[in-house]
TIBA-11078 format. One record per residue (C-alpha): residue number from 0; residue in one letter; chain; x, y, z. Coordinates in steps of 0.05 Angstrom, whole numbers. Layout:
# residues N
+-----+------+------+--------+--------+--------+
! pos ! code ! unit !      X !      Y !      Z !
+-----+------+------+--------+--------+--------+
! NUM !    A !    A !      X !      Y !      Z !
...
+-----+------+------+--------+--------+--------+
END
This chain:
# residues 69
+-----+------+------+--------+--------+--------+
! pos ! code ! unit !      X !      Y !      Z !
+-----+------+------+--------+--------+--------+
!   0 !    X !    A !      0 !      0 !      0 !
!   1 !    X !    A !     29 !     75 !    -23 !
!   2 !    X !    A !     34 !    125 !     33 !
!   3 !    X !    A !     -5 !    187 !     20 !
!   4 !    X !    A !     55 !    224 !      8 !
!   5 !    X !    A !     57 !    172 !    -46 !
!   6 !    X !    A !    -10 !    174 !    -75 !
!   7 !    X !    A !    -16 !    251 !    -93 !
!   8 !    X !    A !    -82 !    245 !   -121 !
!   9 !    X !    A !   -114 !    210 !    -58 !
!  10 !    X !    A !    -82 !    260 !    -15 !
!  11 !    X !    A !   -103 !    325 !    -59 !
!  12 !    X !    A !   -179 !    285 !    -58 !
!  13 !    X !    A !   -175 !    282 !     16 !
!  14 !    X !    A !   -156 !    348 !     30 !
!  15 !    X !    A !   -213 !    378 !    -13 !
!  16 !    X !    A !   -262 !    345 !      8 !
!  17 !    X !    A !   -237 !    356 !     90 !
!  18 !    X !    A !   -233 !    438 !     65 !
!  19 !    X !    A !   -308 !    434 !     41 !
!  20 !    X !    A !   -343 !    401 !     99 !
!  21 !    X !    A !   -310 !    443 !    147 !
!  22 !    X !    A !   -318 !    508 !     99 !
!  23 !    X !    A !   -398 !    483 !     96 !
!  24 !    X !    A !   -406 !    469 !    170 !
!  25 !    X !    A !   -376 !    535 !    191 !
!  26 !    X !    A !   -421 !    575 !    145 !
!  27 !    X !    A !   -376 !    610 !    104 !
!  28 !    X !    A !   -421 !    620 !     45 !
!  29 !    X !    A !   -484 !    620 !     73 !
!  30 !    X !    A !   -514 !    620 !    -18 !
!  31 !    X !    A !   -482 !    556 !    -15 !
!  32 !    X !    A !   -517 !    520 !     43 !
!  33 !    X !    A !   -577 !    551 !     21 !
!  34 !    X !    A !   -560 !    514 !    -39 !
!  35 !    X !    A !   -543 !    440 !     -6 !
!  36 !    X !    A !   -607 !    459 !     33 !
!  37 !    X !    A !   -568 !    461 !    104 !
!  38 !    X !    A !   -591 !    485 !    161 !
!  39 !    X !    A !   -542 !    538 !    194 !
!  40 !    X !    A !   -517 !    535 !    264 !
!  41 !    X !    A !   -565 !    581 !    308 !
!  42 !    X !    A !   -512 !    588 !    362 !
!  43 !    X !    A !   -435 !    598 !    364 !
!  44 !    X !    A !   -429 !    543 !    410 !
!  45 !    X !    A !   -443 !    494 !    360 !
!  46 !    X !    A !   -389 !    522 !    312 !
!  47 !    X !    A !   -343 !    527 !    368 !
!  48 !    X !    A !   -361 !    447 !    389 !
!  49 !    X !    A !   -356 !    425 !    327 !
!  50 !    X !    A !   -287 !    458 !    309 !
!  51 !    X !    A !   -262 !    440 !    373 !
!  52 !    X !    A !   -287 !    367 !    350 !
!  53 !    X !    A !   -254 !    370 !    280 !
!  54 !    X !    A !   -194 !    380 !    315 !
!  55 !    X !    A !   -185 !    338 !    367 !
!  56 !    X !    A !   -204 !    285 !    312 !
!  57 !    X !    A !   -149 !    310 !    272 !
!  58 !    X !    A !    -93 !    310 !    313 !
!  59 !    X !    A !   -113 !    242 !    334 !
!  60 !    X !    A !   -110 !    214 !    268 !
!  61 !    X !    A !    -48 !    252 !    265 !
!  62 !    X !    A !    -20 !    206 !    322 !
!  63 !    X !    A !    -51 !    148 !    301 !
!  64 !    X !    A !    -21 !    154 !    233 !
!  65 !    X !    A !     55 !    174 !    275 !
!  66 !    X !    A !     46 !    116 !    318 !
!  67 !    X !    A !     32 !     71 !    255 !
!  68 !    X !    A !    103 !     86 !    216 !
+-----+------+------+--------+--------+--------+
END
C-alpha cells in the first residue's frame, strides 16, 4: 500500500473534500448552504463544538497515523 505522500491524487482528494465540509459546516457561504439545503448553526457554540471536534479528531488521526510508521 502507497503512503499518502505517495499517492498525490488520494491526498489532494482528501484534502478537498476535508476543506469543504469544514468550509460548509462553519457557514462560510451562507448561498451555498442555502444551496445544499443546510440548516445553519443558530448558536456559536455549536461552531465552536464542532471545530473544537474537528480537531481533536485530527490531531488524533495525526498520532494514530505517527504511531503507525
Amino acid at each position: 500500500m502507497e503512503s499518502l505522500l505517495a499517492n498525490r491524487p488520494l491526498m489532494y482528494s482528501l484534502l478537498v473534500s476535508a476543506a469543504a465540509v469544514v468550509t460548509l459546516a462553519s457557514g462560510f457561504f451562507p448561498d451555498v448552504m442555502t444551496q445544499f439545503q443546510l440548516v445553519e448553526f443558530d448558536a456559536d457554540v455549536s461552531r465552536t463544538s464542532f471545530r473544537f471536534t474537528s480537531a481533536v479528531n485530527s490531531v488524533s488521526c495525526a498520532h494514530y497515523l505517527h504511531d503507525v510508521k
